[in-house]
N, C-alpha and C positions, 0 to 999 in steps of 0.2 A: 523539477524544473528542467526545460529541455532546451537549452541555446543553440544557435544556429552552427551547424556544421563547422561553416570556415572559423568559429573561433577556437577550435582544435589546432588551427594553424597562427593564431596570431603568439606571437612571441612578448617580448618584452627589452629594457634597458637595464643593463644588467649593474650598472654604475647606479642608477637610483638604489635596488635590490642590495647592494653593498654599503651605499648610505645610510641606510634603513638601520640594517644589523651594527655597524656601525655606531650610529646615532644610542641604538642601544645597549651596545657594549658602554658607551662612553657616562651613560645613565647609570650606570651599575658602576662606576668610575672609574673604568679603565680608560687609559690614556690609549689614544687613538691619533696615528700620524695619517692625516688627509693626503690619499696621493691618488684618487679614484677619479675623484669626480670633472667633468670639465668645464670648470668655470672658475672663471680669472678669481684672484682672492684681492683684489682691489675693489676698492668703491668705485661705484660710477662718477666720475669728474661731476665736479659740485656746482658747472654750469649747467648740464645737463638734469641735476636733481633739482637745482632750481628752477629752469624750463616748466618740468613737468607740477612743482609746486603753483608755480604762477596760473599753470593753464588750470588746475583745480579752481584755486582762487576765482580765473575770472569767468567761469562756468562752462567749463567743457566734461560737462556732465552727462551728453544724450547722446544718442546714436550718431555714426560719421556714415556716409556714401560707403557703400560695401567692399568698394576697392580703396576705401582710404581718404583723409585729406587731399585734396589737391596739391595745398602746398608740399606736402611731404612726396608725394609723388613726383610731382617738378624736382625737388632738391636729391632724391636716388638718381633721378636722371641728371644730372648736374655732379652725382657724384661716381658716375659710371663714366662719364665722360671725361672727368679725371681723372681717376685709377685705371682705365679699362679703354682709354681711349675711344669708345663706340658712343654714337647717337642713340638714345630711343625715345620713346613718347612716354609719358608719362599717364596714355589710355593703356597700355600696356604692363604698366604696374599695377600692383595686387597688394597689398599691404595687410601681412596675416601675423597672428598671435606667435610670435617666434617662428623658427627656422622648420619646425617637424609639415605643419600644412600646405606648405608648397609642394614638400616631397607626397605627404599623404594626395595630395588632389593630383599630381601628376602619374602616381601610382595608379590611382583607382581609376583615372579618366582613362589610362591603357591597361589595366591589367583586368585579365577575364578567362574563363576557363580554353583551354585550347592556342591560347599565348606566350609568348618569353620575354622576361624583361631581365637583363644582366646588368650587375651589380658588383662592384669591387668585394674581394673577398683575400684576407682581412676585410671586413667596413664598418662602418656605422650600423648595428645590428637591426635598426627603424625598415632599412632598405630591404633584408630580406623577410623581415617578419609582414611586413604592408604588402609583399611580391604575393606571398603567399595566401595570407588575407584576400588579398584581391581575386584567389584564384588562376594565376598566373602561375607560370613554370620559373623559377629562380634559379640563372642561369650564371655562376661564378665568374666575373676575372679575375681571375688570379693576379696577385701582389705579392713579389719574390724578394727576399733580401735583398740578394744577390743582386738586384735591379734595382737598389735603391726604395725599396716600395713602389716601383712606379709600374707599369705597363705597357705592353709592345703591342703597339697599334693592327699590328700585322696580324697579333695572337685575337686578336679582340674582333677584327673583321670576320675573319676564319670562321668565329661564332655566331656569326649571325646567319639565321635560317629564315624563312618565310611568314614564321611564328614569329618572330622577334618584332616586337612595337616600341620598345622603350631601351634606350641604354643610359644605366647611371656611371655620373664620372664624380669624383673627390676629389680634391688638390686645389691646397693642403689638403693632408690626410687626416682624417681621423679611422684609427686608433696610432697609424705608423710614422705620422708624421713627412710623410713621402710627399713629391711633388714632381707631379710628369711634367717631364720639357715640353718646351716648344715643337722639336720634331718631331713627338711623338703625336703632338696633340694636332699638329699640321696632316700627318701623314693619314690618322682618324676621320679628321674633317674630309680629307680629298679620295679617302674611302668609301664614305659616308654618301659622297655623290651618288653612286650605282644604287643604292639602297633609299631611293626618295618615302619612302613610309615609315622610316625607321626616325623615331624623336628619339633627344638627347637630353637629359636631368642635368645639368651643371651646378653641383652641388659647392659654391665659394664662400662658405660661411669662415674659413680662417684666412680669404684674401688677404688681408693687409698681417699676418702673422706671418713672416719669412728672414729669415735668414742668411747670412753669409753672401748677401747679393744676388740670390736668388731673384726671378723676375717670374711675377704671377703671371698667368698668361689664361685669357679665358676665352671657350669654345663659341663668345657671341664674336671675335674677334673676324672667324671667319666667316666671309661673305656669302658662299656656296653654300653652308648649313644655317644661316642665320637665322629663316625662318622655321626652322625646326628644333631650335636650343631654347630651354627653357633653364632659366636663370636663377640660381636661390643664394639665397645673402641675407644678413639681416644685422642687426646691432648687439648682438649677447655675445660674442666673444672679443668684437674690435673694442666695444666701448664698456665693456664689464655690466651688461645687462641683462643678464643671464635674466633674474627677474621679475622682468619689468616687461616681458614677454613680446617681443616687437623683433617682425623680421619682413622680406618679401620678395614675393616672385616677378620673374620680368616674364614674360607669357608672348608666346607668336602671336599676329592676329589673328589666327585662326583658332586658338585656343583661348583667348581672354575670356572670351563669353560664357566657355563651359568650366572653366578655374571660378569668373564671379560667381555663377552660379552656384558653386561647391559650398565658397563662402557662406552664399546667405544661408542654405538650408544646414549648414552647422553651425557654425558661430557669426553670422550677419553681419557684425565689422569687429573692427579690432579697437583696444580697448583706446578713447578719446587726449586724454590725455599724456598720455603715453605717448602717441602720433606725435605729438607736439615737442615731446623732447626729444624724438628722433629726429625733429628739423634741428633743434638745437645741436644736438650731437654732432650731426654730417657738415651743417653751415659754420660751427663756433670752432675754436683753438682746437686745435689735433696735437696738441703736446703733450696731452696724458695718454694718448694712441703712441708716440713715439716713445715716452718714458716707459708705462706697460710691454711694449715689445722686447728693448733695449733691456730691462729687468728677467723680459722668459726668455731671450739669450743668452745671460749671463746663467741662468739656473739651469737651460739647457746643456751648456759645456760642463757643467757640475756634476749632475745627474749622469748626465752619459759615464764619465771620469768615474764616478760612484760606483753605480753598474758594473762596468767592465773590472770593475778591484774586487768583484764578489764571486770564488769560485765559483764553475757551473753557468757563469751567464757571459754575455757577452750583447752589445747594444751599438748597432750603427748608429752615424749621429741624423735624426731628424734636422729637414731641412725646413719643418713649417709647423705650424699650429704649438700646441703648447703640451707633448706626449710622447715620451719613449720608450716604442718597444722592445722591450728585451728579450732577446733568445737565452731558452731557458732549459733547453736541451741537457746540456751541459750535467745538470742537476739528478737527470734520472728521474725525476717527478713531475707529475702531468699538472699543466697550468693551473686546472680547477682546484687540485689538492694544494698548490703552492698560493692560491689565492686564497685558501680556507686557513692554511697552518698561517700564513702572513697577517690575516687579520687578529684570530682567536689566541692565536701565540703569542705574536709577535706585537700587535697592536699597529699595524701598518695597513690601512686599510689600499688596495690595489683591485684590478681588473685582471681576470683569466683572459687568454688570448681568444679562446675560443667561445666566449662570449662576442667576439667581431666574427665568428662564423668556422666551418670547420678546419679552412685554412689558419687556423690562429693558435691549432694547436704547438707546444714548444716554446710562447712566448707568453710576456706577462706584461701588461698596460702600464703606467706609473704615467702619474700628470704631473708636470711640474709647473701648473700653477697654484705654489704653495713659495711660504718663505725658502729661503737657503736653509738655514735653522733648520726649521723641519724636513728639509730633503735629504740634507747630511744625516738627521736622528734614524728617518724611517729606514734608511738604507743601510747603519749601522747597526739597527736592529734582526733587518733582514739580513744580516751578513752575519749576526749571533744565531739567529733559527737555523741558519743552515749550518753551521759549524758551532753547537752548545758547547761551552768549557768542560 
């Protein structure tokens, strides 16, 4: 069997791959303390499973319009306009199977051999394994401690050459938790002017997760790049749907036509009643969105507190999403081997840093959406592997 080239380049998630082993350590009965994966450990709010039950029920069995319900597309525009203060139309939403197809169809629609598309690094490992796939050049931002995770708009302009078609942004972060200000993401924007070819991925899939009075701030905010931001959000981490697989893209006019298109020749819509409890979700009570948060802040200042009491490591505090990365320097052992001895050892299963890219090496992933219970155990466990009696 002879596969096509670029799949030499395509990578993978390396949090499922930990699930996995995981899953089957815990078959062979060892105890396994969840701190890998990302996804909330709450139930979807039981209005929203009731939604999606009703719409079963009353026969939302067949195929939807390839960008989605209407109504559900009115109501993201309804709630962009809330959170995010901007107008948009709702021909411009795209309503796809979770959070990864917006980023996959904005990859492929720019990325091509003799291209660059940059991408945070630390990041979501999807962004550089899709760059690559696509045949494009994967061109780092770098994301420094010492900056909070965030990024210097100034360092990021610098990057961009004639090649460059795509820039991805995060924030919140995943894997660090980070969250670029305002003026960094202002100074971007009014960069970004000189550079009319150059689109923007705005990846906000942990918007509404933030902290300490932190203020989301997104790149459709500004006027001058509007028509070139393309927008991803979806429902699996605000509303614990991880899943139930439901997310979407906001799209310029000038790309809606070639994102529908993506859709129909892979997956032609997204799944029907599903749509329907994500009206529910965004239009119904948002008290189980404030209780969930309010719950990964308290586990937040734990976990970090945790962390930093475990010789060798030390952990800034996250200012968003539900994930702390710890620097792991400290230890003398390299991420990978600390993510192998934590699981097989220890029974904690966690994230190598350099599974977020090769900036990640010295740090190690830890999610804390798990109980308190469990964040204290895994971390008292890791804190026995590094120092056995």
């Amino acid at each position: 069997m002879q596969l096509a080239k670029r799949f030499s380049q395509l990578g993978t998630e390396t949090a499922f791959e930990v699930l996995a082993k995981a899953k089957a350590l815990e078959a062979k009965g060892k105890s396994i303390m969840h701190l890998h994966i990302g996804a909330p450990d709450f139930a979807t709010p039981a209005n929203i499973v009731e939604a999606g039950r009703r719409a079963l029920a009353n026969g939302y069995h067949k195929y939807t319009p390839a960008k989605g319900i209407l109504e559900l597309r009115e109501a993201v525009c309804e709630d962009i306009l809330k959170y995010r203060g901007v107008e948009t139309d709702p021909d411009n939403v795209l309503i796809v199977p979770g959070g990864k197809p917006t980023m996959f169809y904005a990859i492929m629609m720019f990325g091509e051999e003799g291209t660059e598309i940059m991408y945070p690094n630390p990041g979501f490992p999807i962004y550089e394994s899709m760059i690559k796939f696509s045949g494009a050049k994967a061109v780092p931002i770098e994301l420094k401690e010492e900056n909070g995770f965030s990024f210097s708009a100034e360092a990021v302009l610098a990057q961009i050459t004639p090649r460059t078609r795509l820039i991805i942004v995060n924030t919140p972060a995943n894997p660090t938790g980070g969250v670029v200000p305002r003026s960094e993401l202002a100074k971007l924007a009014k960069g970004l002017e000189a550079h009319p070819n150059v689109f923007v991925l705005s990846d906000e899939i942990y918007s509404r997760l933030l902290y300490d009075g932190e203020e989301h701030v997104s790149l459709m905010e500004f006027d001058s790049i509007r028509d070139r931001v393309i927008l991803l959000d979806g429902w699996s981490k605000t509303y614990a749907m991880t899943g139930w697989r439901l997310g979407y893209g906001v799209w310029p006019s000038s790309l809606i036509e070639h994102a529908e298109r993506l859709q129909i020749n892979s997956v032609s819509c997204t799944n029907a009643a599903t749509q329907i409890a994500g009206i529910e979700a965004l239009q119904g009570p948002q008290d189980a969105v404030d209780e969930m948060c309010a719950a990964f802040d308290e586990r937040r200042k734990i976990i970090v507190e945790e962390l930093n009491a475990i010789p060798g490591f030390s952990c800034v505090m996250p200012k968003g999403a539900f994930y702390a990365f710890a620097n792991t320097t400290g230890t003398g052992v390299s991420s990978r081997e600390l993510e192998s001895r934590f699981l097989n050892d220890a029974g904690v299963a966690c994230i190598s840093g350099t599974s977020f890219g090769a900036l990640g090496e010295g740090y190690v992933r830890f999610s804390y959406a798990n109980s308190i219970e469990n964040i204290r155990e895994g971390l008292r466990r890791v804190r026995e592997c590094l120092q056995p009696a």
